[in-house]
Structure formats: C-alpha cells, structure tokens
C-alpha positions in Angstrom: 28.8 6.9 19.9 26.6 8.2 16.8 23.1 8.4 17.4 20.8 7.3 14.5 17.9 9.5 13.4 15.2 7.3 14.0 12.6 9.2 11.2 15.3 9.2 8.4 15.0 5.3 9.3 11.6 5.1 9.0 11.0 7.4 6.3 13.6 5.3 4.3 11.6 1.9 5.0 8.1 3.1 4.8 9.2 4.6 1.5 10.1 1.1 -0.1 7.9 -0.6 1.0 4.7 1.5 0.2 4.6 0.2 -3.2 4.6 -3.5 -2.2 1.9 -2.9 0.6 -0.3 -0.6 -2.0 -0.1 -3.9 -4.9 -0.9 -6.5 -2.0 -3.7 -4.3 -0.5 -5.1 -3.6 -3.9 -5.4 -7.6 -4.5 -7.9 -8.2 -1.5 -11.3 -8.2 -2.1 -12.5 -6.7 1.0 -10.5 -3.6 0.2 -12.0 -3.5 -3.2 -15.8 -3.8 -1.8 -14.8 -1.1 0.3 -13.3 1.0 -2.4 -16.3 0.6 -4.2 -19.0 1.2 -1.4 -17.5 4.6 -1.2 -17.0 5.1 -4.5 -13.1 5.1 -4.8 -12.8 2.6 -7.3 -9.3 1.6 -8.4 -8.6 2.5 -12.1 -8.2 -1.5 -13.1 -7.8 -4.5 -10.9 -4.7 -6.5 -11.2 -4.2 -8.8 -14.4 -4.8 -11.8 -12.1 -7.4 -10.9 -9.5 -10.0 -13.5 -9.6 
C-alpha cells in the first residue's frame, strides 16, 4: 500500500483554487471597507461590483 503525501495534496488544491477564492473575496463589500480602512485598497474593483 502507497502512502499519499498529504502536503503535495494540499499544496496542489490550495494552489487552484487561490485564484477563485481571491476574485470572490475581492467582490464583497465588507472586504473592500476593510481594505480601505487600512489603506490596502485593491488596484480596481471588478467590472461588475455594484
């Protein structure tokens, strides 16, 4: 029986879906207040953030 390296697992998943959790976190507008409070505002807001 092979045993599975559990961090080449995790690496490999975290590292797909970073993108998709960075876009969706970037659309909420709590996150953006905060971004802003502490002056780390994101270069542009998505095309279709109301």
């Amino acid at each position: 029986m092979s045993l599975i390296n559990l961090d080449l697992v995790f690496n490999a998943i975290t590292s797909i879906a970073n993108p998709l959790i960075k876009e969706k976190i970037l659309r909420s507008e709590t996150v953006i207040k905060l971004l802003q409070q502490f002056h780390l505002d994101p270069e542009h807001p998505p095309a279709d953030f109301s």
